[in-house]
N, C-alpha and C positions, 0 to 999 in steps of 0.2 A: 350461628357463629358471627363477632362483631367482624368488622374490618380488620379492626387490632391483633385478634384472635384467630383472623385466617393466616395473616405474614405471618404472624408468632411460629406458628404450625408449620406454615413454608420453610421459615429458617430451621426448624427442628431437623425437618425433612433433608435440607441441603446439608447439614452438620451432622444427620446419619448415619447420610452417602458418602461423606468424605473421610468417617473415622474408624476404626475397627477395634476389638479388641485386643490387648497387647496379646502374645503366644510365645511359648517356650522356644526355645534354638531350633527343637530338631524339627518340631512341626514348620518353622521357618522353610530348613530348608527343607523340606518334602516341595512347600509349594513353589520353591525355587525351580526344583527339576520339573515341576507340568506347566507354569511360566516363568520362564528366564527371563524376562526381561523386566520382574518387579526387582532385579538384582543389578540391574544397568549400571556400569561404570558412568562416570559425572555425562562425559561428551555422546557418548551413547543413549543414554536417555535425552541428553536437550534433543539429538537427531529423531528419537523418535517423539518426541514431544510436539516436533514439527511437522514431521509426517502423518503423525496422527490425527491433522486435520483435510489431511488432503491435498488437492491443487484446481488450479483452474486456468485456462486459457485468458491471455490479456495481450491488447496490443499494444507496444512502447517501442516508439522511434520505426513507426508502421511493418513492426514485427510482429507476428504469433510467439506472445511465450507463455510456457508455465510455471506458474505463481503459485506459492505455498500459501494456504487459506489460511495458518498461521499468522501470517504476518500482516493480515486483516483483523490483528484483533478479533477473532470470531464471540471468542467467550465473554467481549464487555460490547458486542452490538459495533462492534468499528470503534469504538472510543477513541484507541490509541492506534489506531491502524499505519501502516507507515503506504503510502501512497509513491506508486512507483518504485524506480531503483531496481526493479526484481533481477535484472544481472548480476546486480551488487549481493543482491538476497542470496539467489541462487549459488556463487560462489561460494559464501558465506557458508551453506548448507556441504557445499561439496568437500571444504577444507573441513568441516566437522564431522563429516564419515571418514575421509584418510587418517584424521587423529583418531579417533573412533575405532578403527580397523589396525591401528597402528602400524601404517603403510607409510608413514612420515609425517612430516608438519609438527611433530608431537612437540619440536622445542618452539612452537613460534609462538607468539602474543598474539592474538588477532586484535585487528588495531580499526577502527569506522573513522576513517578521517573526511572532514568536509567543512563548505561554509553554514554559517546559520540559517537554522530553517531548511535542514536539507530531512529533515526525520529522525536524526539521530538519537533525540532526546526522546523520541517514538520508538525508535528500536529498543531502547531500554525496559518503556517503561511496558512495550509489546511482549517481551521477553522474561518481564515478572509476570504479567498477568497472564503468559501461555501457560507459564510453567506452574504458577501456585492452580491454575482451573485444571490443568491434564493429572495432578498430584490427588487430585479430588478424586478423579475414575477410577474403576475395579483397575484398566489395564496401565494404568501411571503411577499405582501406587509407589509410596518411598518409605523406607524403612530404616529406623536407625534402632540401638539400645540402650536400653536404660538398666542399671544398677541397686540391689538393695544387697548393704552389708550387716545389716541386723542378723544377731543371731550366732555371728562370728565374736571369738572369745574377748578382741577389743579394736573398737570402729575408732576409736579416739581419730588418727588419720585420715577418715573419711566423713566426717560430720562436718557439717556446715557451722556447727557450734554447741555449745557444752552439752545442752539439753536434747536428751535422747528423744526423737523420735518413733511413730508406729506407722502401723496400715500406709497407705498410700505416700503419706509423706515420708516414708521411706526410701522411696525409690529418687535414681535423681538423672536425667536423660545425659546423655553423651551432648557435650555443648559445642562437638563440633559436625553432630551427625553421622558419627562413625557407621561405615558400612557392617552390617551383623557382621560379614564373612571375617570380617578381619579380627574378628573374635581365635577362630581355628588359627595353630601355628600352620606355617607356611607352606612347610614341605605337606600337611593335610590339606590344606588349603589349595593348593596347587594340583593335589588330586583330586578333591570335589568339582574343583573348576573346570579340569579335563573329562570329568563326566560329564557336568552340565553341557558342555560345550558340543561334546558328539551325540547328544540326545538333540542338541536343538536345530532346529532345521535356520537357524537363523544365520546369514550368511558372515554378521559382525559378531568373533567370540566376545566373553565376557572378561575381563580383566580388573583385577582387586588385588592389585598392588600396594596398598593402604594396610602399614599395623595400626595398633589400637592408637588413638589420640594418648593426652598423658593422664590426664582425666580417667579414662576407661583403665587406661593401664596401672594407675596406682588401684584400681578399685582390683583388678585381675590378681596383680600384683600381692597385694596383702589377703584377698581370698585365698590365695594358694599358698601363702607362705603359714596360715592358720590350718589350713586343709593338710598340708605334710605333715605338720607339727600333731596334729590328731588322729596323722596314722589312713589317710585315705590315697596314698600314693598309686595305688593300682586303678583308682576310680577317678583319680584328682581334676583330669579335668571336665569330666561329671559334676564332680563338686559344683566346681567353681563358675559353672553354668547351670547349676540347677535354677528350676524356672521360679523356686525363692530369693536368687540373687538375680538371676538375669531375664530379662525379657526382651522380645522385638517387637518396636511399634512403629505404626505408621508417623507420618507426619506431613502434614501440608506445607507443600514448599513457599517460598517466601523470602522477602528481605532479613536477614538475621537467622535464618533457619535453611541455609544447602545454598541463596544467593546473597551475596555480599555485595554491596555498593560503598565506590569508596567517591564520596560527594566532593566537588568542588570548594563548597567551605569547612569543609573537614580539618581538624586541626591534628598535631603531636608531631612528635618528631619520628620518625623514619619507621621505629620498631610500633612504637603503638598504632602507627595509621594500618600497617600490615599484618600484625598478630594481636596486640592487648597490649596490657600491661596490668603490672602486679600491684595487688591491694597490699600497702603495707601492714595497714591495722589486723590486715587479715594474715599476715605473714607472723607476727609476735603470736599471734591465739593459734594459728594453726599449725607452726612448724613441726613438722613429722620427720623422725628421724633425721635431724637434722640437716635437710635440704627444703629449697620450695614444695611447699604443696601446690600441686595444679590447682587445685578449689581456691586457689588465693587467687589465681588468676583471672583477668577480664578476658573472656575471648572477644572482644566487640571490633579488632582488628579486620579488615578487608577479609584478607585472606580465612582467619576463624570463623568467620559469618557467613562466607562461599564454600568451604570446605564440604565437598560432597556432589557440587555441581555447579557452579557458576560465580566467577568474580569480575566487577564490572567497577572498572575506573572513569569514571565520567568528567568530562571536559579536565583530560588527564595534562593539558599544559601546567596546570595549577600546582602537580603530584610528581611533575619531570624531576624531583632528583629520588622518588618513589621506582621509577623506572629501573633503575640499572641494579636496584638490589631484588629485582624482580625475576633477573636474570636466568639465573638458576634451577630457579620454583619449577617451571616445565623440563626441565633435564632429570631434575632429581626427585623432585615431588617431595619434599621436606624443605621445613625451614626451622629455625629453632627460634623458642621462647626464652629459653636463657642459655647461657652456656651450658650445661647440663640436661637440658630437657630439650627435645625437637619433638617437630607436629610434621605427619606426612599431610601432603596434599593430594586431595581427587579433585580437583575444581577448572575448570574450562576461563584461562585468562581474556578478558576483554578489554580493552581499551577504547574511550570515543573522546576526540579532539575536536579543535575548529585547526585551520590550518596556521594556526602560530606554532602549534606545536615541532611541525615539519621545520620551521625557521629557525626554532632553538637548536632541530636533531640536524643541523645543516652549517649551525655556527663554524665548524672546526673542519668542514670538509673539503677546504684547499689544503689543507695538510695529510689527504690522499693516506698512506699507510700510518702515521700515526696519529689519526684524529681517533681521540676518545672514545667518540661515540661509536663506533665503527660496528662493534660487536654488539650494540645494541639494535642498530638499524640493522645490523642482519637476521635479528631473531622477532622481528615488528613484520607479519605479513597483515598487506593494507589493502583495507579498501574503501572504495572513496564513493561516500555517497556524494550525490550533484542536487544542484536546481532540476524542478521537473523539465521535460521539452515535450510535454503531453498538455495540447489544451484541457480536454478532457479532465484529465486527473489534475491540474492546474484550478480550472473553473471548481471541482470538486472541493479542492484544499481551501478554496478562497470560501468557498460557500461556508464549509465546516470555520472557518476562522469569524466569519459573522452571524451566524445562526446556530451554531453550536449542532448541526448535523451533524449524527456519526455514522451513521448508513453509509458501508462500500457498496459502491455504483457496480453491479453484477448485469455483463448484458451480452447477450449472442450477435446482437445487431444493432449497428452504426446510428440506423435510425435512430432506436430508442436512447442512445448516449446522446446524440443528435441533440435530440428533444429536451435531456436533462439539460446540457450543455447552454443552451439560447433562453432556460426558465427564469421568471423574474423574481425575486423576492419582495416580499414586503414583511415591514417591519412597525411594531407601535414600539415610537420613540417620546419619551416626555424632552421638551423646549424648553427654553429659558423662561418662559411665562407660567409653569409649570403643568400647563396640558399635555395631555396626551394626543399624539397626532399618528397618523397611518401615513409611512412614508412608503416610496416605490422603487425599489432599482427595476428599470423597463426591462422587457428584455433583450436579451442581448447583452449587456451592463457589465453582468459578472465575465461572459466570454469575451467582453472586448479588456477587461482587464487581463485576464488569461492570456488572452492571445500575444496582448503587449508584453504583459511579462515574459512569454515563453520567447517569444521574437528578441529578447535583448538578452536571451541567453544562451541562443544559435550562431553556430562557428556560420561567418558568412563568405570566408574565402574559397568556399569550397562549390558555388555554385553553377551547373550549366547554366548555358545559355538558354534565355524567356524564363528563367526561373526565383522569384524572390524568396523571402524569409517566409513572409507569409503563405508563399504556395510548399515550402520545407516544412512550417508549422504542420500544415492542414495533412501533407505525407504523411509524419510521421504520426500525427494522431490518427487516421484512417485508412493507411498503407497503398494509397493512390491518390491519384490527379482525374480529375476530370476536364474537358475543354471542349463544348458541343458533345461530338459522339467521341469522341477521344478516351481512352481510360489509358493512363501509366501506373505502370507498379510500382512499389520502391524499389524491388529489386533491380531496375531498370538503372536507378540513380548511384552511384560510388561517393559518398558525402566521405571525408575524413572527418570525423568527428571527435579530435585530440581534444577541442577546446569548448564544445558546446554543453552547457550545463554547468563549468565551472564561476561563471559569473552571472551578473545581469540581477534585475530584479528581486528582491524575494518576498515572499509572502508578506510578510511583516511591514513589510512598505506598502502593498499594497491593500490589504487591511485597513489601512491606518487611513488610506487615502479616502478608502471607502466610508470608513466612519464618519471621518469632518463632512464628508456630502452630506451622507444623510442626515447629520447634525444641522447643514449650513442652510439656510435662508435662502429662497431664489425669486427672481424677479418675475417669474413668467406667472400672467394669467388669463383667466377665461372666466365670461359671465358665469358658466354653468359646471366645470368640469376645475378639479382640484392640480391642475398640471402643473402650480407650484410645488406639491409633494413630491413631484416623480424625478428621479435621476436617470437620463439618458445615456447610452453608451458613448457619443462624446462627451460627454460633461465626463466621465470616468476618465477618457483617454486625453482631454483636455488637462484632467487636475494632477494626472499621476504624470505626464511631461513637465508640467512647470512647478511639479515639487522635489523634482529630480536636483536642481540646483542647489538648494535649500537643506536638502538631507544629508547630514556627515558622513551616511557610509557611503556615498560615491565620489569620488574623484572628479577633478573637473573635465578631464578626458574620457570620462564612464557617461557623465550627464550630457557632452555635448553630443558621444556617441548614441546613446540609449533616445536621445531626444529625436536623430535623426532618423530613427527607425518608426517614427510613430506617425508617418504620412501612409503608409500603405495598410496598416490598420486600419486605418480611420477606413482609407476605401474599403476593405474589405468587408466592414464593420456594413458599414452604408449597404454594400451588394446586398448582406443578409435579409437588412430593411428593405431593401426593394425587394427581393423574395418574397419577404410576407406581404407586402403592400399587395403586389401582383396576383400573388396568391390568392390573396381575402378580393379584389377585385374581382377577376375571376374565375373563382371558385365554381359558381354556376352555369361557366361556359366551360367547364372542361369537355375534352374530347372523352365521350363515354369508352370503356374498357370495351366492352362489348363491339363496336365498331371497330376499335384500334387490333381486336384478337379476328375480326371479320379481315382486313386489311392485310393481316401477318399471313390468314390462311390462304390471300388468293396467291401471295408472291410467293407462297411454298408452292404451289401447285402450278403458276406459273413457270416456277424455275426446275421444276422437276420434271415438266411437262405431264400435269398429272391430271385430274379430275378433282372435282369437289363436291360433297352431298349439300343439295340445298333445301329448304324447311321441309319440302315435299318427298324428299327421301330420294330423288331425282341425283344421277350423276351429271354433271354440268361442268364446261371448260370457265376458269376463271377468268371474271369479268373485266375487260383492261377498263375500261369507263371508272368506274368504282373504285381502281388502284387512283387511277388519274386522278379523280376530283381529291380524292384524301389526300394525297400529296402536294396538289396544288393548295388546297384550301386549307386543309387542318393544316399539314405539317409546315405547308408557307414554304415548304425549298426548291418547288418548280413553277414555270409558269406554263401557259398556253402553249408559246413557242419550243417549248421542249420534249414537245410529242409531234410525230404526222397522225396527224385523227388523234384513235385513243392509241397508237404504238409510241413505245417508249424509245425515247434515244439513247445513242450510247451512253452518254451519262448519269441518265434515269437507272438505265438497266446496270450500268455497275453499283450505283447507290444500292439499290434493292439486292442485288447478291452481295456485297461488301462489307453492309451494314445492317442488315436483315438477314438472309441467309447463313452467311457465316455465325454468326452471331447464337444462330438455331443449331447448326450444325454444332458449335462446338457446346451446348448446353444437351443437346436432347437428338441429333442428327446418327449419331455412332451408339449409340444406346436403341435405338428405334425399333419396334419390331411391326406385326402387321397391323397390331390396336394403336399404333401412333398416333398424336391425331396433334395439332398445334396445343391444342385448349391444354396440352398434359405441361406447355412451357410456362414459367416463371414468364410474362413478357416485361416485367421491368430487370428484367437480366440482360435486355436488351438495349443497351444505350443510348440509340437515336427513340426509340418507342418510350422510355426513361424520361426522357428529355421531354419526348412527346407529351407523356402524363403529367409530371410533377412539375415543369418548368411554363412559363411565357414569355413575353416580352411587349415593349410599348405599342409595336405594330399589331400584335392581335386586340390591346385595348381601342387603339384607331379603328381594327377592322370591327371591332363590336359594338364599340359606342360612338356611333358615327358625330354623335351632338355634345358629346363629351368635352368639357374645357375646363385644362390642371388650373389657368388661372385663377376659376373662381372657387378653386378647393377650399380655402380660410373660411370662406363665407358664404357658397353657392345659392343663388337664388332661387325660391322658392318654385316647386314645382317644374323644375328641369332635370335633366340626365345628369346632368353633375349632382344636383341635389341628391337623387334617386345611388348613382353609383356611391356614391361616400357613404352614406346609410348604411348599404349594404356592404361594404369594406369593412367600414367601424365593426358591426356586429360580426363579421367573419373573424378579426384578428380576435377578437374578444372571445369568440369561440373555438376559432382553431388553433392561436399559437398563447393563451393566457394574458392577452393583454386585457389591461383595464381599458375604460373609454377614455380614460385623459391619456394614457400610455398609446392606445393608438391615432389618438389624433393629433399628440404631438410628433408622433413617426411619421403618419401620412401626410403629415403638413412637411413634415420635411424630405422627404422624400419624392413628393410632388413637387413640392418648390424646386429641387434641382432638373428636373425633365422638363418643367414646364417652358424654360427658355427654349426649348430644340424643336417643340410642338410643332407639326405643320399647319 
């Protein structure tokens, strides 16, 4: 089989799974009553469309939440994933089961208000492609009916046009996706419903409040009126459903087919943006009994094209005098095509703005009881998506904004977000001379743009004391502080956060910034190494400050604020660099695990007053020497003087219970039984031991490289410790954190260069 020939067969395959054969009414409802919920009212199904993918643990504004796996885009890879927000989601989710349950909400418009670049235009387009992939599945199927009046003694009223028709083209679908059910009169209908309903163990009945569209109903309509006329009154509405005129088929949901989008350059005037409008050529050929015929009609109206499950007005400032004749629609679920003809609706109203919209529904509101809009802003429940305040999913957006990644970042643990977060990009870009070149954002780049961003979009009145924007950042994306052995929770902190997320930065800016780097030209070079390619995390936080003036969506009270926030990035930026610097230095001097878990067991056994097995199988009191020298040496926090001999002093011995002991106890101490043993602890669960492992500082490179000198880092001469250290740093950052060799040697040049004045 070619390549051609195996997709071909794939798509066969996908368009299989998604289609079924059409079936008669009653076998419909048979399989109504063994699943009920291929019959879901509009909001009932979007609820379980969303549930149907599940959820997942996420942390935003250094909280545990859960996240509907929905709104990750599951079925297009993330494409359209909406990042963040998930209070915003989850609301979103809860006010569609009250409607859903019809517990309330049922007159409201749900309304996504925000600034640009906040996901909205993601929620959208998240929200077709849930719903057109879960319409595909055995359990999401959707079903509407189609009509064939052949056969009846004259169709003249129901042809598309003079020329009779056969087979297939006979049939003609419901153009607004009529629910089967609303085939059966009402008062039957309302008893099937109360079957289904106590058959199904599902806790949200089903509800099919929806008669025939006008379409279905003239076809019903003149069915029956030729079916009395022929003498079938005892069977008639047999007739008028037999599986020669009527059938239920599925259908794949979709734009134009259950969702309606009513686009921003959308044109007509009030009625055709909301229902159609009439063909008149098709009004002279087809007038039936002298009124409109539905078939003359365009359903391509908002509302015709959602009918059945979803209507979506997008950046609805455009559509504000659409709004108030909207009114209604949720109260009564009808609206009319002409004076004479109405359309019930099933369709879940949506609305997404930028916040002008809020500025027009606000014109009139010093006039308190008799402003306009009044009753309109009482049937709009809103919710307001923000700018992200998550590094994390910030760094993530920005990545997807230059490298077109759609992969959502899924992780149990900090570290591995950690690691995405600080990754570098490269990218082949063609120049103005028309090569192609390998460009570099180092790492760090994309998080120091993150971090700026998110930082000029945090409320900053609200902070204790020793606490900046950027230690609020780091909260809320990892739900604590660290400082030494210190750990703070958020829960610790009471931020008011009225105002964080609604400004600051957005993507789109920063993007942009990112582009011209990589585009721009830069000065720096080296005989051997390409480090004019590479863009540094200051060079990032350098170009998005001094383009802040320059750019019309900020103000000049946004620019001079947003500017001054971009000094403790930079530090903070820097710390990271020194991490990895440090890190890749000494890497090969870390304190081994095995010593550090040797060191944990003697102070349990010290502080318990206990014994210790040693290689020999020997029970042995713990050795104070041993604690000594680690403490002194490895960990660097005592000296000499703060033992007699090898006994500890009082503040040795509260270190080791305070910050050790405890520490045990509360991970593995109350859990313990007689097989306890230390080795069963996590020891980086322990903070100073934490610190111990993953951290350094410039006094253990003092203590290790005694011949060591930052100044001759540029250019170290040949055959010294400097020379020898840098080597091996180069190749550690290159292996451990993705850096290139120009990427770290222009880090450790800079990095060095700032330590190197304080040297002893």
């Amino acid at each position: 089989m070619s390549r051609g020939e195996k997709f071909v067969s794939e798509a066969d395959a996908a368009l299989e799974g998604a289609y079924e054969e059409p079936k008669p009414l009653a076998e419909y409802v048979d399989r109504v009553f063994e699943r009920p919920r291929i019959a879901s009212h509009a909001t009932k199904y979007l609820v379980e469309a969303i549930e149907s993918q599940g959820t997942r643990t996420v942390i935003e504004e250094g909280e545990e939440k859960e996240r509907y796996r929905f709104f990750d885009d599951p079925h297009n890879d993330g494409e359209h994933a909406i990042l963040g927000n998930t209070e915003v989601l989850n609301a979103f989710v809860d006010d569609l089961r009250t409607i859903a349950a019809e517990r309330g909400k049922g007159e409201k418009i749900i309304w996504f208000d925000g600034p640009t670049a906040t996901g909205k235009s993601e929620l959208k387009r998240c929200l077709i492609n849930g719903l057109r992939e879960y319409s595909k599945t055995e359990e999401g199927r959707r079903y509407t009916i189609e009509w064939n009046v052949e056969g009846a003694v004259d169709t003249r009223g129901l042809s598309y046009g003079s020329e009779r028709r056969s087979d297939e083209d006979d049939w003609y679908e419901s153009p607004v996706q009529a629910h089967p059910l609303s085939v059966f009169p009402e008062d039957v209908r309302s008893e099937l419903l109360a079957e289904i309903n106590e058959a199904s163990d599902d806790h949200v009945d089903l509800h099919v409040d929806t008669r025939l569209d006008p379409f279905s109903r003239e076809a019903y309509e003149y069915l029956e009126e030729q079916y009395r006329r022929s003498g079938q009154s005892g069977e008639l509405f047999s007739a008028i459903t037999d599986p020669d005129h009527l059938r239920v088929k599925n259908y794949v949901v979709d734009v134009g087919q259950g969702i309606g989008v009513l686009h921003s350059e959308d044109e007509g005037h009030p009625k055709q943006r909301l229902v159609g409008s009439w063909m008149q050529g098709m009004l002279q050929e087809l007038d039936s009994r002298g009124r409109k015929n539905p078939q003359a009609f365009s359903y391509d109206g908002v509302l015709s094209q959602g009918n059945g499950l979803l209507t979506i007005v997008e950046d609805a400032a455009q559509h504000a005098d659409l709004l108030q004749k909207l009114l209604n629609v949720p109260d009564e679920r009808t609206v009319k095509l002409d004076k004479g003809i109405g359309m019930d609706i099933d369709s879940q109203l949506l609305i997404i703005s930028n916040p002008d919209l809020e500025d027009q529904l606000n014109q009139h509101a010093d006039r308190n009881g008799t402003d306009p809009l009044k009753a309109l802003k009482r049937r709009l429940d809103k919710h307001e998506f923000r700018y992200l305040t998550n590094v994390s999913l910030e760094t993530e957006l920005i990545r997807r904004e230059l490298t077109g990644e759609t992969s959502v970042w899924e992780t149990d643990e900090y570290d591995e977000l950690e690691a995405k977060i600080r990754k570098p990009v490269t990218m082949d870009l063609r120049g103005a001379d028309g090569e192609i070149r390998e460009r570099e954002l180092a790492p760090h780049a994309i998080q120091a743009a993150a971090m700026y961003a998110v930082v000029t979009r945090l409320d900053d009145g609200d902070l204790p004391a020793g606490i900046d924007l950027v230690d609020k950042a780091v909260l809320y994306d990892r739900g604590y502080l660290e400082d030494g052995d210190e750990r703070r929770e958020k829960d610790e902190f009471a931020f008011d956060d009225v105002q964080s997320g609604k400004q600051g930065i957005p993507v789109t800016f920063t993007r942009d910034v990112l582009a011209e780097l990589l585009q721009a030209e830069t000065d720096r070079h080296h005989p051997e190494l390409p480090v004019e390619s590479v863009v540094m995390p200051r060079d990032v936080l350098n170009a998005m400050a001094e383009g802040l003036s320059e750019a019309p969506m900020f103000s000049a009270g946004e620019s001079a604020e947003f500017e001054n926030r971009v000094v403790p990035v930079k530090n903070y930026l820097f710390s990271q660099q020194e991490g990895d610097v440090l890190e890749a230095m000494l890497h090969d001097n870390r304190v081994d695990e095995g010593t550090v878990g040797e060191y944990v067991e003697h102070v349990y056994a010290w502080a318990t007053d206990e014994r210790i097995t040693n290689d020999r199988g020997e029970r042995i009191d713990p050795d104070p020497l041993k604690m000594k020298l680690f403490e002194i040496e490895q960990m660097g926090r005592f000296a000499e003087r703060d033992y007699e001999g090898n006994e500890p002093s009082t503040a040795v011995a509260e270190f080791r219970r305070s910050k050790i002991i405890t520490s045990l106890n509360r991970h593995a101490w109350e859990q313990r039984d007689e097989d306890f043993s230390v080795s069963d602890v996590d020891l980086t669960s322990i903070p100073v031991i934490r610190s111990l492992l993953e951290s350094y500082d410039w006094d253990d490179v003092e203590r290790i490289y005694e011949d060591f000198d930052p100044s001759q880092w540029s250019d170290p001469p040949a055959n010294t410790e400097t020379e020898s250290v840098k080597r091996g740093t180069i190749e550690n950052m290159i292996d451990l954190f993705d850096y290139t060799a120009a990427s770290a040697e222009l880090t450790s040049r800079h990095v060095v260069g700032q330590v190197a004045y304080k040297w002893k």
